[in-house]
N, CA, C and O atoms as a MOPAC input file, in Angstrom:
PM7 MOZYME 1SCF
protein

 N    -32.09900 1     9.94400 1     9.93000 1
 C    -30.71600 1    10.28800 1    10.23600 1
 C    -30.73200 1    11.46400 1    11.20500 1
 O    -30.41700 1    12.57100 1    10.76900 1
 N    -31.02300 1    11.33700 1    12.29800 1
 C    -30.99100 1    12.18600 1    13.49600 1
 C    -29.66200 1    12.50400 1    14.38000 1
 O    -29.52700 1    12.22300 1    15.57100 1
 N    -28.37900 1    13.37300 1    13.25800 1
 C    -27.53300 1    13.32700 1    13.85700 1
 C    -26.95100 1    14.29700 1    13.09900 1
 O    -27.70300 1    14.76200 1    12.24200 1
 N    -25.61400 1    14.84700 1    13.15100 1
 C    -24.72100 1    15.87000 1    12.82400 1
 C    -23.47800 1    15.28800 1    11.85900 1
 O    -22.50700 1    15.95200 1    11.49900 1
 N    -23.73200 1    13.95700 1    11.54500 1
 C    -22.84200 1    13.59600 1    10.83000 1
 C    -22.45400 1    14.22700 1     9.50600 1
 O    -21.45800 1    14.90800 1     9.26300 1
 N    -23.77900 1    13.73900 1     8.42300 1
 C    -23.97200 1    14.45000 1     7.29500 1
 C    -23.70700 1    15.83700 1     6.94400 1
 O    -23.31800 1    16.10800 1     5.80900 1
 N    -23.85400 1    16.57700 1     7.66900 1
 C    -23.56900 1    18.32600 1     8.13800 1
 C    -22.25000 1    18.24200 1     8.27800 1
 O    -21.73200 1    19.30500 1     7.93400 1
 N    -21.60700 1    17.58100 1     8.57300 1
 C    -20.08700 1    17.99100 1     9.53000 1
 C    -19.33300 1    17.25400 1     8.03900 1
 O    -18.32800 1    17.83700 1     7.63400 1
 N    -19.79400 1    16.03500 1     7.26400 1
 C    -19.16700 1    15.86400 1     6.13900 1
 C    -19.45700 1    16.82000 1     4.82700 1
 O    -18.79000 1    16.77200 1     3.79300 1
 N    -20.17000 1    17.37800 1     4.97500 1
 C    -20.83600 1    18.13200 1     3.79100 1
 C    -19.64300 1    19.63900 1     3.83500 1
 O    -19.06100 1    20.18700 1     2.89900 1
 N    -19.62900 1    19.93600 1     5.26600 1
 C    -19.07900 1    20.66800 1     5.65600 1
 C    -17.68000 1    20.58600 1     5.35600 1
 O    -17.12000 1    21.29200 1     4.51700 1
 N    -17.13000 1    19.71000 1     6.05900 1
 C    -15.60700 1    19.10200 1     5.60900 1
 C    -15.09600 1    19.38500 1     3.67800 1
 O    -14.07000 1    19.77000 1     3.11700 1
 N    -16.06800 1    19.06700 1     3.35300 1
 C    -15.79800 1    18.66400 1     1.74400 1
 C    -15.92600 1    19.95300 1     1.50700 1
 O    -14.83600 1    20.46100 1     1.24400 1
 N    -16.82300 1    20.70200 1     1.49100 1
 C    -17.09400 1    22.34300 1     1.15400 1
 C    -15.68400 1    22.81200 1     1.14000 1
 O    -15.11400 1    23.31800 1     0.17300 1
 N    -15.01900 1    22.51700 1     2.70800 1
 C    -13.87400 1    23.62300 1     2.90800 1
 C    -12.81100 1    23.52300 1     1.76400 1
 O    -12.23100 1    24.38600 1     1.10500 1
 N    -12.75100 1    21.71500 1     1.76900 1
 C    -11.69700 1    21.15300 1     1.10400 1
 C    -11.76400 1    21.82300 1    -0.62500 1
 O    -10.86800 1    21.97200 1    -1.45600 1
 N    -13.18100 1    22.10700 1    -0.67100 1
 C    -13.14500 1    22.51500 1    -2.28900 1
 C    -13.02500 1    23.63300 1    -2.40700 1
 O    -12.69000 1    24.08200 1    -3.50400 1
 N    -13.23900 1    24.41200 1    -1.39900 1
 C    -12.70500 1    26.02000 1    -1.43100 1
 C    -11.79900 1    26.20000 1    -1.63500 1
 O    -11.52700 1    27.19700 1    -2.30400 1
 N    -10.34300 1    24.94500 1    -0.96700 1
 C     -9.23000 1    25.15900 1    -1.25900 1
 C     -8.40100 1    24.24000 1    -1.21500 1
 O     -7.77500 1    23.77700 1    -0.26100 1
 N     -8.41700 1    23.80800 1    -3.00600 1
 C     -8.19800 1    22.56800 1    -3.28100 1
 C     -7.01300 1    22.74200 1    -3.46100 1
 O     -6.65400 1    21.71200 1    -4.03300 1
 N     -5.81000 1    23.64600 1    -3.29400 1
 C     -4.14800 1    23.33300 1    -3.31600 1
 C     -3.62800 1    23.42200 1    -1.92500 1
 O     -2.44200 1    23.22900 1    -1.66000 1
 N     -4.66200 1    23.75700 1    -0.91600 1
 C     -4.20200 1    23.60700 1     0.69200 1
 C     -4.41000 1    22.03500 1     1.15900 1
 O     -5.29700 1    21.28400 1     0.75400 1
 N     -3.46300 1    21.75600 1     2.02800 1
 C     -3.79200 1    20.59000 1     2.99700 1
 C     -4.06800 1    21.15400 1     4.01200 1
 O     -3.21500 1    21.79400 1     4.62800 1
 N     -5.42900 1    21.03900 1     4.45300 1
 C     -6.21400 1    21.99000 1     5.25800 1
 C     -6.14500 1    20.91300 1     6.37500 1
 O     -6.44200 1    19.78100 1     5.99300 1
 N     -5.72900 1    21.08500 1     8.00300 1
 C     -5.96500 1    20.92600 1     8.95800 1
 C     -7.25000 1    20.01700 1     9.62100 1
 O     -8.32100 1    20.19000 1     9.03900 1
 N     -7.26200 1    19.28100 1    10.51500 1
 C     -8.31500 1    19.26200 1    11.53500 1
 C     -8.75600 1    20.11100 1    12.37400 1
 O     -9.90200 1    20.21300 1    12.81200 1
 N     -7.60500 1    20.88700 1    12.66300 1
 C     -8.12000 1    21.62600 1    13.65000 1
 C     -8.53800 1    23.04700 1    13.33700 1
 O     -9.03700 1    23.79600 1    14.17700 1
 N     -8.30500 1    23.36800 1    12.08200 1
 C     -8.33300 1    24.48300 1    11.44500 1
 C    -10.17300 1    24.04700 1    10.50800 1
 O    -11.05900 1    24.89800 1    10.42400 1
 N    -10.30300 1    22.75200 1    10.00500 1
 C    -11.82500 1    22.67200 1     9.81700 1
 C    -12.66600 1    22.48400 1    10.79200 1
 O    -13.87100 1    22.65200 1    10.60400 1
 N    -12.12700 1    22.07200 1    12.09300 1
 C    -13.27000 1    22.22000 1    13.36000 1
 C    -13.32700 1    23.15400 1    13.86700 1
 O    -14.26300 1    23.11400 1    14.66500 1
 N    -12.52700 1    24.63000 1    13.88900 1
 C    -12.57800 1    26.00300 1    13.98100 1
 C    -13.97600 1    26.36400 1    13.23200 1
 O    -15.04300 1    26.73300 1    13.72200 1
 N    -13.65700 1    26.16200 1    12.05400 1
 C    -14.71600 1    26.63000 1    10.97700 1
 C    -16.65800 1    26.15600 1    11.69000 1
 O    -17.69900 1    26.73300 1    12.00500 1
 N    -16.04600 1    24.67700 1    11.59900 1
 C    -17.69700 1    24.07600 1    12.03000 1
 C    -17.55100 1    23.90600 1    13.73500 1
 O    -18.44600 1    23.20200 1    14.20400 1
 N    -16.82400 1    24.30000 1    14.47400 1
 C    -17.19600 1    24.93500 1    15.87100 1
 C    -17.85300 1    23.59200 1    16.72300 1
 O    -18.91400 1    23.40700 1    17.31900 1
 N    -16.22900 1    22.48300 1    16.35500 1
 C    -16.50900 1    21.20200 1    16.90900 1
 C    -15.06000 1    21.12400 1    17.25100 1
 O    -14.17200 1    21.95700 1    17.06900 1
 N    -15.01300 1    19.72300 1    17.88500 1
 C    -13.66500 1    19.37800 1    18.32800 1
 C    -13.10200 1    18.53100 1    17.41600 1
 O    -13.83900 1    17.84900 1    16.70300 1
 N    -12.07800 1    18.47400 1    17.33800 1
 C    -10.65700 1    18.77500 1    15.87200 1
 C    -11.09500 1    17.02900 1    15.96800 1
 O    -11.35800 1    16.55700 1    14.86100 1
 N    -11.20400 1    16.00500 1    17.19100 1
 C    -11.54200 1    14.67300 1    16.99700 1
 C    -12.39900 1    13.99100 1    16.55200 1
 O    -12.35700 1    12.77300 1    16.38000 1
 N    -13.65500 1    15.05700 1    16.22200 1
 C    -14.80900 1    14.32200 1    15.50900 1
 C    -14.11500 1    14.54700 1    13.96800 1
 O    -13.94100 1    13.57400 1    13.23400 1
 N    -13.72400 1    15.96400 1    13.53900 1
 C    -13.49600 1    16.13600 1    12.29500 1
 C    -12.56600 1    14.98600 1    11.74000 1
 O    -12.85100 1    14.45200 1    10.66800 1
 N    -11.58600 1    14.64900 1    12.38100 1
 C    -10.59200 1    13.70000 1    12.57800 1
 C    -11.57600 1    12.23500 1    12.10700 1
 O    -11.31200 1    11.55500 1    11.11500 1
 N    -12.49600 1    12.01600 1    12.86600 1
 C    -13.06100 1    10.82500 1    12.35800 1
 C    -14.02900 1    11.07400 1    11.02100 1
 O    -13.92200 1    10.15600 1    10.20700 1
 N    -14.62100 1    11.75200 1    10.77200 1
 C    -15.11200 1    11.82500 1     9.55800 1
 C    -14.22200 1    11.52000 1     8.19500 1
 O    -14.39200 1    10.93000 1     7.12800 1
 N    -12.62100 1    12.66600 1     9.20400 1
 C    -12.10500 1    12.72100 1     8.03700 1
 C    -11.48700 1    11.08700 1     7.21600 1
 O    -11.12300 1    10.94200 1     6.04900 1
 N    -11.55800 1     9.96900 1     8.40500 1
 C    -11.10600 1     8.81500 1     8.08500 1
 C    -12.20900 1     8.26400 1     7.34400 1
 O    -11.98000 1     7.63600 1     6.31100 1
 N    -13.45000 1     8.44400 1     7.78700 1
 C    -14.65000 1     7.75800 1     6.69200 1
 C    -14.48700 1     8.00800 1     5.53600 1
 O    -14.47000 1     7.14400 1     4.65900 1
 N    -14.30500 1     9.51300 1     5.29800 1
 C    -14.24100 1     9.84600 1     3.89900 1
 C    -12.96500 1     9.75100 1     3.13200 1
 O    -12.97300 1    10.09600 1     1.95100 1
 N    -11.91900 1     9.33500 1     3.66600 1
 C    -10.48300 1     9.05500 1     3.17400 1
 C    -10.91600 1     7.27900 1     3.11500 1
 O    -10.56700 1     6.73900 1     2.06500 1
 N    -11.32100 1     6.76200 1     3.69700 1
 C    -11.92200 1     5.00200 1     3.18900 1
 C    -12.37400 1     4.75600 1     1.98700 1
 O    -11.99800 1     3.79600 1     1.31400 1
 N    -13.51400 1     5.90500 1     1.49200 1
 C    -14.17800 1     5.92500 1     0.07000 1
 C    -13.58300 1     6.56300 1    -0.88800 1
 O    -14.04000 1     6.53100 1    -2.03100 1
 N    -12.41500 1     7.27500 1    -0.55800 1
 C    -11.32700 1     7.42000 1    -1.35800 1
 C    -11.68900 1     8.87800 1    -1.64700 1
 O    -10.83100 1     9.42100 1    -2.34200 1
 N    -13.02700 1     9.90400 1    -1.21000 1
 C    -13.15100 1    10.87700 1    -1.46600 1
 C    -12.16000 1    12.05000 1    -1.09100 1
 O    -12.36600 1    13.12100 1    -1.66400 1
 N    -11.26500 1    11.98800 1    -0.32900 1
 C    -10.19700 1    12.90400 1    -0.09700 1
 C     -8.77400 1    11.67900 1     0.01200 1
 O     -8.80700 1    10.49700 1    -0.33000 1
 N     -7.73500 1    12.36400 1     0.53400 1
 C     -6.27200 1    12.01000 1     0.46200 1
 C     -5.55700 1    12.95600 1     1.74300 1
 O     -5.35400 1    14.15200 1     1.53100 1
 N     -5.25200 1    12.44200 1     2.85900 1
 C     -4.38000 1    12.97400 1     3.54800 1
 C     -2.95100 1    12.73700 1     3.83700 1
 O     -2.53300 1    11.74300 1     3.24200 1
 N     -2.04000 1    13.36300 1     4.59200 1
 C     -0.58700 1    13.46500 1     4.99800 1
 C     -0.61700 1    13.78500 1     6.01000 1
 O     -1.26900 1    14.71800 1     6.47800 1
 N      0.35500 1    12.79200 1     6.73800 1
 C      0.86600 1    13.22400 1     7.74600 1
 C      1.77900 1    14.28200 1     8.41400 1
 O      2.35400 1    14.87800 1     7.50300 1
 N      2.16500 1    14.78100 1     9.65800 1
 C      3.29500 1    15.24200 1    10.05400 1
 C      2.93600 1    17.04000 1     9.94600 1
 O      1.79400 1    17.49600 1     9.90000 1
 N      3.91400 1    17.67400 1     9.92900 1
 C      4.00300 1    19.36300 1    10.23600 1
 C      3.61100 1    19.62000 1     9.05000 1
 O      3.01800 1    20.64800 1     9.37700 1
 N      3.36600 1    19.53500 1     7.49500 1
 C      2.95500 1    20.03200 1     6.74000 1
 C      1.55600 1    19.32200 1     6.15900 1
 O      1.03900 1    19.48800 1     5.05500 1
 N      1.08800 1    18.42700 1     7.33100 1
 C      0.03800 1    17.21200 1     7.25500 1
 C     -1.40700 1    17.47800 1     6.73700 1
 O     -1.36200 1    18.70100 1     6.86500 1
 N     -2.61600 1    17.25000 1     6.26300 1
 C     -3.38800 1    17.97200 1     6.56400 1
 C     -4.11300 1    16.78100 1     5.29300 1
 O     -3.60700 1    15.70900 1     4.96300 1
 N     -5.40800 1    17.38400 1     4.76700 1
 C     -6.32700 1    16.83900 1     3.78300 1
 C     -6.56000 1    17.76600 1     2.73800 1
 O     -6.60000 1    18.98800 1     2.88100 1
 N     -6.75600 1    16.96500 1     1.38900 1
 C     -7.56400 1    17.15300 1     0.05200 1
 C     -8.54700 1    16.19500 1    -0.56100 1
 O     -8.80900 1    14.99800 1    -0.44000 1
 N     -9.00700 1    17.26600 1    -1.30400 1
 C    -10.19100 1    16.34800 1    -2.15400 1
 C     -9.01800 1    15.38700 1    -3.17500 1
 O     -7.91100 1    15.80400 1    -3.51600 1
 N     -9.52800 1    14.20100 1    -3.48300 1
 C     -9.34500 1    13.13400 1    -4.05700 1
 C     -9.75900 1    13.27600 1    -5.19500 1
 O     -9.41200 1    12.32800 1    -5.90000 1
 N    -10.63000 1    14.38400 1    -5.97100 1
 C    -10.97200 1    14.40600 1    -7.01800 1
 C    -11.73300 1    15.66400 1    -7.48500 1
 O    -12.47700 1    16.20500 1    -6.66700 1
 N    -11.65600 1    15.99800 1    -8.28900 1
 C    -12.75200 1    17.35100 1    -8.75100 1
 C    -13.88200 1    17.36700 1    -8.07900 1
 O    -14.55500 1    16.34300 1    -8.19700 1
 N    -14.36500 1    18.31800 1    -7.31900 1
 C    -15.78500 1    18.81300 1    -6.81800 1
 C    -17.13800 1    18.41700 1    -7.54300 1
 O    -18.21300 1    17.94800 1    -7.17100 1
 N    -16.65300 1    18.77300 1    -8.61100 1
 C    -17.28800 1    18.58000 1   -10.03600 1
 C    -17.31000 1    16.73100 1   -10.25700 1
 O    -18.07000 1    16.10900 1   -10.99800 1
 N    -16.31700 1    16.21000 1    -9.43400 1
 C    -16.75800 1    14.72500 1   -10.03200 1
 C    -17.26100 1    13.71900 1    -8.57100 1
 O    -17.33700 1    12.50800 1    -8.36300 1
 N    -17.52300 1    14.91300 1    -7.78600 1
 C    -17.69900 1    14.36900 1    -6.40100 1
 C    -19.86500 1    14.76400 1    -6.40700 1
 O    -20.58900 1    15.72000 1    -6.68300 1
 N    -20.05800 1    13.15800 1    -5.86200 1
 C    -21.76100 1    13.42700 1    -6.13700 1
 C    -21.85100 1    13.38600 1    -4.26700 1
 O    -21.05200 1    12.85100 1    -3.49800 1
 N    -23.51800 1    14.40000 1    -3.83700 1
 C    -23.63000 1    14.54800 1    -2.86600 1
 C    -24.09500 1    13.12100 1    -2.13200 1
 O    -24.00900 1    12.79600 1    -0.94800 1
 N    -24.47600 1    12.59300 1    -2.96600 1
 C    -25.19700 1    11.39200 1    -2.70400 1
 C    -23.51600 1    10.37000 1    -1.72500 1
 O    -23.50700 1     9.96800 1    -0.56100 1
 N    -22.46200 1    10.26800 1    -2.68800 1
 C    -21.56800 1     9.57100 1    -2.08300 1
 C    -21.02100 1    10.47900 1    -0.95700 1
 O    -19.93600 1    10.04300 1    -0.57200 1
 N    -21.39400 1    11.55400 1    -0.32600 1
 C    -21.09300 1    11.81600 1     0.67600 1
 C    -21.67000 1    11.15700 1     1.88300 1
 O    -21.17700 1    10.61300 1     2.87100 1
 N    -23.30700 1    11.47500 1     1.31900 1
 C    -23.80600 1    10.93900 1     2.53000 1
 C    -24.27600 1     9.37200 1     2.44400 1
 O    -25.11700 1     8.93400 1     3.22800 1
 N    -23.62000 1     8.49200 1     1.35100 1
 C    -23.37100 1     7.30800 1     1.55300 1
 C    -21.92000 1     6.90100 1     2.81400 1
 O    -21.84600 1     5.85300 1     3.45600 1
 N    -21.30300 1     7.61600 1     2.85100 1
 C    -20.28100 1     7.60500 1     3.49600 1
 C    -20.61900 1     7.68200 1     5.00200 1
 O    -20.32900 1     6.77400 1     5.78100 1
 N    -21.20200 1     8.73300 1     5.33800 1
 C    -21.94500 1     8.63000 1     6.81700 1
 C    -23.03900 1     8.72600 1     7.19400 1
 O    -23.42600 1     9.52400 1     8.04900 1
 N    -23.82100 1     7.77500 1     6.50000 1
 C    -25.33200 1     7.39500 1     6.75000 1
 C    -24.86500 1     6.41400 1     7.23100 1
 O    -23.91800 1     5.74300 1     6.82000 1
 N    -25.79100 1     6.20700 1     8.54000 1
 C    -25.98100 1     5.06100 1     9.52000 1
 C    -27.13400 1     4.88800 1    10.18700 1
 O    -27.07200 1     4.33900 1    11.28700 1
 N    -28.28900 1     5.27400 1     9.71500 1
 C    -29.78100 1     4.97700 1     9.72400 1
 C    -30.66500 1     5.16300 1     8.27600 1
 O    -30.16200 1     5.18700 1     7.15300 1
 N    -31.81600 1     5.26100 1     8.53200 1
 C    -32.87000 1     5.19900 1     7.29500 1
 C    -32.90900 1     6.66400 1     7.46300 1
 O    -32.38000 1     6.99100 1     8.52600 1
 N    -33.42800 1     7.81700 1     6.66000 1
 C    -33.94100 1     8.83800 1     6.38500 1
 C    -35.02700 1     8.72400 1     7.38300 1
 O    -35.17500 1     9.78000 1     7.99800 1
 N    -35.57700 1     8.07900 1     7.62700 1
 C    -36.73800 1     7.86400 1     8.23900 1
 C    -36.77100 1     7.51400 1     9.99400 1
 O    -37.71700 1     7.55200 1    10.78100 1
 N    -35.57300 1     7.22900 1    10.16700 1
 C    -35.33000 1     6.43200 1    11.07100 1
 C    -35.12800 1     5.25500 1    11.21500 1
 O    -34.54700 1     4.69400 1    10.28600 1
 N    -35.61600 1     4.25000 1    12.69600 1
 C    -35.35800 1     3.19100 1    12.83200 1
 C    -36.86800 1     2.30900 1    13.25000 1
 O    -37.84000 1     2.97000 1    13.61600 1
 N    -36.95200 1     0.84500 1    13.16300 1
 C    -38.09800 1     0.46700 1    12.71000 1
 C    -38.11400 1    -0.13200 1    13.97800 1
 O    -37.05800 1    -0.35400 1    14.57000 1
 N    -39.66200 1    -0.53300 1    14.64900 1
 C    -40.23300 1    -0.57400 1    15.86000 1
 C    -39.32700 1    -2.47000 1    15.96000 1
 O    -39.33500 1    -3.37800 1    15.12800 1
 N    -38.65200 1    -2.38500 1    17.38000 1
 C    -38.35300 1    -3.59500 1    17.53200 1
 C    -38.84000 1    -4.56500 1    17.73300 1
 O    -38.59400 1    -5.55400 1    17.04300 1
 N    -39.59400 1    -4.57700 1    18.63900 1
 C    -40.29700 1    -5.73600 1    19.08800 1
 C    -41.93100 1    -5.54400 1    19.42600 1
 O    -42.54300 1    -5.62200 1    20.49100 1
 N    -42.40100 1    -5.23600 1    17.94900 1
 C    -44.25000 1    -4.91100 1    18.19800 1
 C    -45.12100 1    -6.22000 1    18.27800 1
 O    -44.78000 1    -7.32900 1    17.86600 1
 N    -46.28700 1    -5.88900 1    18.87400 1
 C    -46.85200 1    -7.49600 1    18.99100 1
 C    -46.77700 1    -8.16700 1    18.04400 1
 O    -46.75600 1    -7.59500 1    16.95400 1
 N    -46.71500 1    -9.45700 1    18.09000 1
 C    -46.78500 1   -10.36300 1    17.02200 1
 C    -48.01700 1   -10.76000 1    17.31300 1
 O    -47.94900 1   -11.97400 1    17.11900 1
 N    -49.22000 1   -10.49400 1    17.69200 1
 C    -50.64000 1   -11.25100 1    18.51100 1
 C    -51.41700 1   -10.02100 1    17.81100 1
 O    -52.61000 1   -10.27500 1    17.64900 1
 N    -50.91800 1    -8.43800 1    17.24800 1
 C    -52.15200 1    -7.41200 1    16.48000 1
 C    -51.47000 1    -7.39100 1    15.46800 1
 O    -50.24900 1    -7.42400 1    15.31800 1
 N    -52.77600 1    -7.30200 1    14.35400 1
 C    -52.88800 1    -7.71000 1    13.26500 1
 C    -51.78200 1    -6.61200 1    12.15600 1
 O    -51.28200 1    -6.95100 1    11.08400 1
 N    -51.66600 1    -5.41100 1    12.78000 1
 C    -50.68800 1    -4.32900 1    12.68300 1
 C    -49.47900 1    -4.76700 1    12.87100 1
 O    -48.63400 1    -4.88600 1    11.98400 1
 N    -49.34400 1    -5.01200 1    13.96700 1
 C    -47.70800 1    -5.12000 1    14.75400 1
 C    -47.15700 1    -6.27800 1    14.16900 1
 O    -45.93300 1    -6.15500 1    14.12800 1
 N    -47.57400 1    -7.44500 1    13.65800 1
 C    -47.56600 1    -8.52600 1    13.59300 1
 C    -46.67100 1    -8.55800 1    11.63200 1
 O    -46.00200 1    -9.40900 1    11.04600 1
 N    -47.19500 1    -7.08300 1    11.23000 1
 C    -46.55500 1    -6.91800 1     9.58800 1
 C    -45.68200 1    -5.77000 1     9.86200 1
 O    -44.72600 1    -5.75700 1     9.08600 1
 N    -45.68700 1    -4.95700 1    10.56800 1
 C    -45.57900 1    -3.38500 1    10.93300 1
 C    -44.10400 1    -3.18200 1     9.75600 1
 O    -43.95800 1    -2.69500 1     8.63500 1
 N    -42.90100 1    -4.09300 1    11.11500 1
 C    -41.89200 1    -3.97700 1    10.44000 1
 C    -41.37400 1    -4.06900 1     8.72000 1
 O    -40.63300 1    -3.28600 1     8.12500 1
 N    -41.98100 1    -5.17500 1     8.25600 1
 C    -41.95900 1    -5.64700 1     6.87800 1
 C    -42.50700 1    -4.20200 1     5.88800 1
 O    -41.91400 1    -3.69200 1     4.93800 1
 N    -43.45400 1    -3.91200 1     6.32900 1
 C    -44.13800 1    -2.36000 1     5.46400 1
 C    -42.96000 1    -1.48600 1     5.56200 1
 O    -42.19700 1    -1.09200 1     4.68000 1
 N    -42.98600 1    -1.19500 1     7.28000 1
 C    -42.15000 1    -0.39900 1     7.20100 1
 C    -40.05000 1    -0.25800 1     6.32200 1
 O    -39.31600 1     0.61300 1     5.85700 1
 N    -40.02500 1    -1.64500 1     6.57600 1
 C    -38.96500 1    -1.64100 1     5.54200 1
 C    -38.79600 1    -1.16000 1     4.00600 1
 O    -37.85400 1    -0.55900 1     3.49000 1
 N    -39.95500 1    -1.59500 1     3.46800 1
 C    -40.24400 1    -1.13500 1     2.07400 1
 C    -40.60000 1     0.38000 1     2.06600 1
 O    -40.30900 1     1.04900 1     1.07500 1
 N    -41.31500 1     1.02900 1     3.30000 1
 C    -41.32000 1     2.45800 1     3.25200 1
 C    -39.74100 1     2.93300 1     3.41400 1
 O    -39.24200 1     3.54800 1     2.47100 1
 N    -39.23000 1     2.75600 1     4.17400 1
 C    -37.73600 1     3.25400 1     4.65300 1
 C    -36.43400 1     3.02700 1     3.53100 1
 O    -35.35700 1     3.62400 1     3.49700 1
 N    -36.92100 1     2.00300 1     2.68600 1
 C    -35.84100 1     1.51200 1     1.71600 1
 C    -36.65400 1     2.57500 1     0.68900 1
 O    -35.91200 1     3.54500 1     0.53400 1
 N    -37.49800 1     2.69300 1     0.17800 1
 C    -37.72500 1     3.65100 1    -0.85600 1
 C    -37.72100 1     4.54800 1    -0.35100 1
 O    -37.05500 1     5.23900 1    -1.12100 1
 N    -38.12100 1     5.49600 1     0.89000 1
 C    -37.75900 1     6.87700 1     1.35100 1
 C    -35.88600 1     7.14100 1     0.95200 1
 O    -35.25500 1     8.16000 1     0.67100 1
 N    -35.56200 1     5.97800 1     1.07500 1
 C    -33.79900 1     6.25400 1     1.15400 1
 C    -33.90500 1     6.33700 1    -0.08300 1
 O    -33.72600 1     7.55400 1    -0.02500 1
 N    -34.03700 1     6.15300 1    -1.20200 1
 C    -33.51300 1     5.92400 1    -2.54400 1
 C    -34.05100 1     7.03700 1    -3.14500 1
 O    -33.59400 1     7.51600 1    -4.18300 1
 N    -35.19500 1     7.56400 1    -2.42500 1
 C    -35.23800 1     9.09400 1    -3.14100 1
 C    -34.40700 1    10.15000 1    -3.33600 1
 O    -34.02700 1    10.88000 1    -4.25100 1
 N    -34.15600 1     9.88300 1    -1.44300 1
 C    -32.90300 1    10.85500 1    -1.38800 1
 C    -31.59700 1    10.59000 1    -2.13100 1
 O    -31.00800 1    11.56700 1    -2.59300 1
 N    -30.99100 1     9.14500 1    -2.32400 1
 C    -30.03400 1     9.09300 1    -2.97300 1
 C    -30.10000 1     9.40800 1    -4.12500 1
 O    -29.12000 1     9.95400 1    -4.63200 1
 N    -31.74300 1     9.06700 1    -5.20600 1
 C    -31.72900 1     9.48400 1    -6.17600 1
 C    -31.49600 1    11.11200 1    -6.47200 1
 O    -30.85600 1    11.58100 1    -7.41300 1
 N    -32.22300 1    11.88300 1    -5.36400 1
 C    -32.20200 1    13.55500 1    -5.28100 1
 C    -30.64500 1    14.19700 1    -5.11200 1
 O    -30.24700 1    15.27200 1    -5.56100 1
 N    -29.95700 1    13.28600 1    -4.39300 1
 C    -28.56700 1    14.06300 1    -3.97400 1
 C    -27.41600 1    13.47600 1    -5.31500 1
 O    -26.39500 1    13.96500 1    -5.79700 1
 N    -28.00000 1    12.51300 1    -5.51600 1
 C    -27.08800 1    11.77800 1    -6.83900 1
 C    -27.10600 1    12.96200 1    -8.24400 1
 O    -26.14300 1    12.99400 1    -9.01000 1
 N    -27.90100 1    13.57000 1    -8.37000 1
 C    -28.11400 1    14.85700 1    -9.27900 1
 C    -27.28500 1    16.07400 1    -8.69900 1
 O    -27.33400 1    17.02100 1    -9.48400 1
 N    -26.54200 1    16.33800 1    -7.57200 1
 C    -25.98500 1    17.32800 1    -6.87200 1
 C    -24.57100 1    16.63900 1    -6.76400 1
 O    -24.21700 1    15.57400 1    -6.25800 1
 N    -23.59000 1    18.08800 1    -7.72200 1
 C    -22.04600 1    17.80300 1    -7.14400 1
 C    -22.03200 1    18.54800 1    -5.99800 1
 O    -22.88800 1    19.15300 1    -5.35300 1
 N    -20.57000 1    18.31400 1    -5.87300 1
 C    -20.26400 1    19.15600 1    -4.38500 1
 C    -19.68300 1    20.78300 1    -4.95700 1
 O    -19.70900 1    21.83400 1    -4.31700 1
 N    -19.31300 1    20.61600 1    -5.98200 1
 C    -18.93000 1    21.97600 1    -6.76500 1
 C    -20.76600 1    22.58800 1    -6.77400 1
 O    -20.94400 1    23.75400 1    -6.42400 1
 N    -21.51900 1    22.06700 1    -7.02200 1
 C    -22.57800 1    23.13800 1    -7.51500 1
 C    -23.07100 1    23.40000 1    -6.06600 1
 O    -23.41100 1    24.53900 1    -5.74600 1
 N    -23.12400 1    22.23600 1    -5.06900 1
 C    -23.09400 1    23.34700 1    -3.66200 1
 C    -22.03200 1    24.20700 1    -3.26600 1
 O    -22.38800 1    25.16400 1    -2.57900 1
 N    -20.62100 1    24.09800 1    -3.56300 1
 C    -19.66000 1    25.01700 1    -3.29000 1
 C    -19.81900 1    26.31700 1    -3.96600 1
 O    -19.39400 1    27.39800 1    -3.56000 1
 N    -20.55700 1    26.05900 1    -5.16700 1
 C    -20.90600 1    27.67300 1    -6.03800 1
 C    -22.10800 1    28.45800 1    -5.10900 1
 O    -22.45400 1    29.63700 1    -5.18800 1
 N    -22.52100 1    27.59900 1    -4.37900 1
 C    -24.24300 1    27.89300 1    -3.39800 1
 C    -23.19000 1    29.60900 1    -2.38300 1
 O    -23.82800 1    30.48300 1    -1.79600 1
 N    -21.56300 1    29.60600 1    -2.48200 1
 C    -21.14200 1    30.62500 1    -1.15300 1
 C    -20.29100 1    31.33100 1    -2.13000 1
 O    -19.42200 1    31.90400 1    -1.47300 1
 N    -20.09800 1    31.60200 1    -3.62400 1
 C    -19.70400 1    32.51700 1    -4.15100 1
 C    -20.75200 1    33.50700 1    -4.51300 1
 O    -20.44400 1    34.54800 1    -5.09300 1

């Protein structure tokens, strides 16, 4: 996962649990993480899909958590915007003629599918409250 996604949702959710009776802004959480209010904007729709927050529209518009911090696992965060393996991505088109290249991919799937499930298993033990206690 070679990207800023995971960070920028982890991030998002943090703020939201800091202050769970505000409908906190886009543009006021891309201040914070020192991005433009349109990426936050799209995250914020991934994670309003999995039902992990709840937004409103209009002049008093903004986002909340969908549920206790405490009942929010890290793991379904970054189920939410994972879009590769932990590991990366697997060689496309290796020879099929060496004796390597010819299995490469197949190994490598079974490495990349259990590299992932560690992590889900590791982050599945982590709420978002016990990282939000990580800045008191």
């Amino acid at each position: 996962m070679n990207n800023t996604r995971f960070a920028t949702a982890i991030h998002i959710m943090t703020l939201l649990a800091e202050s769970p009776q505000e409908w906190l802004t886009s543009e006021w959480m891309a201040g914070s993480i020192n991005i433009n209010p349109v990426i936050v904007r799209k995250e914020l729709s991934v994670l309003r899909e999995v039902g992990l927050i709840i937004s409103r529209q209009g002049k008093e518009g903004g986002s909340r958590l969908a549920k206790k911090p405490s009942d929010i696992r890290i793991s379904e965060i970054y189920l939410a915007v994972k879009n590769t393996e932990v590991l990366g991505k697997r060689n496309n088109n290796p020879n099929p003629a060496c004796p390597v290249g010819k299995e490469i991919n197949e190994h490598l799937d079974t490495l990349f599918s259990e590299t992932d499930q560690l992590v889900l298993n590791f982050l599945g033990d982590k709420t978002l409250q016990e990282f939000l206690n990580r800045f008191t």
